[in-house]
N, C-alpha and C positions, 0 to 999 in steps of 0.2 A: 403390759409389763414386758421388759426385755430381758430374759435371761442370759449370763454366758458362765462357764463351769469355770472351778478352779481359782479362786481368785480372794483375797482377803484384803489390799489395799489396793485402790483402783488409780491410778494413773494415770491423765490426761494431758498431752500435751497438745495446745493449741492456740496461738500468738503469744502468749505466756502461761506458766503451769498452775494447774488447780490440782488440788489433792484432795479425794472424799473418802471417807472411809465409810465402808458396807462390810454388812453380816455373812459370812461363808452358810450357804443354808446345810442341813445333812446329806442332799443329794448333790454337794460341790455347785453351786447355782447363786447369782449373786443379781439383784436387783441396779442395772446401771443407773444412776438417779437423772430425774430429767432435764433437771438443769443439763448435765452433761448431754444427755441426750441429743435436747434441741441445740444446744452448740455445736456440737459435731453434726448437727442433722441424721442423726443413725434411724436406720428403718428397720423393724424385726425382720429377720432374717438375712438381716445384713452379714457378712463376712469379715470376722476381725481377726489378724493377727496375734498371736500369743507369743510374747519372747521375756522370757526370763533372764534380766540385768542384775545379775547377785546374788541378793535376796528380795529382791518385788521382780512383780507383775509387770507386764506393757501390752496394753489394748492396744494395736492401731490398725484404725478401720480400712479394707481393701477395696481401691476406687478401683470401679471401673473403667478400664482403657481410653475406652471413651473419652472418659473423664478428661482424659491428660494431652486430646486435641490442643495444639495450637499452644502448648505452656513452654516449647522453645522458640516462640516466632521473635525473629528479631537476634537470634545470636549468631555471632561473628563465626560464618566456617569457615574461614580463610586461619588455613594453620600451615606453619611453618615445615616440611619434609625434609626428610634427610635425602640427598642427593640419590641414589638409590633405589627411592619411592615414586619418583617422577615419572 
């Protein structure tokens, strides 16, 4: 089971939104369901994010840097300078 505190409706954002709703346990602890789980691929003691938009929740899980090798290959750095910069 994967626990994370604090939380009454769970929020998933990931290629489009699902929305599950889980039980706040008495010790603020809430069961992420596995559906959600194996989508996001989350491992226990994974790192997620907590950020409060209004009134809900926002899980989002913290990649490792690693992670994010090679996710700008291919983008145009040729940018335009102001004279100045040159």
């Amino acid at each position: 089971m994967t626990y994370v505190s604090i939380i009454d409706i769970l929020t998933v954002k990931h290629y489009r939104k699902s929305m599950t709703t889980v039980i706040l346990s008495p010790k603020y602890q809430v069961v992420i369901p596995k559906e959600v789980r194996e989508k996001l691929k989350l491992k226990p003691g994974q790192k997620l994010q907590i950020i409060n938009v209004g009134d809900r929740i926002e899980f989002v899980p913290i990649q490792d840097i690693k992670q994010a090798r090679g996710f700008l290959k291919g983008i145009d750095t040729n940018i335009e300078r102001e004279g100045d910069r040159e």
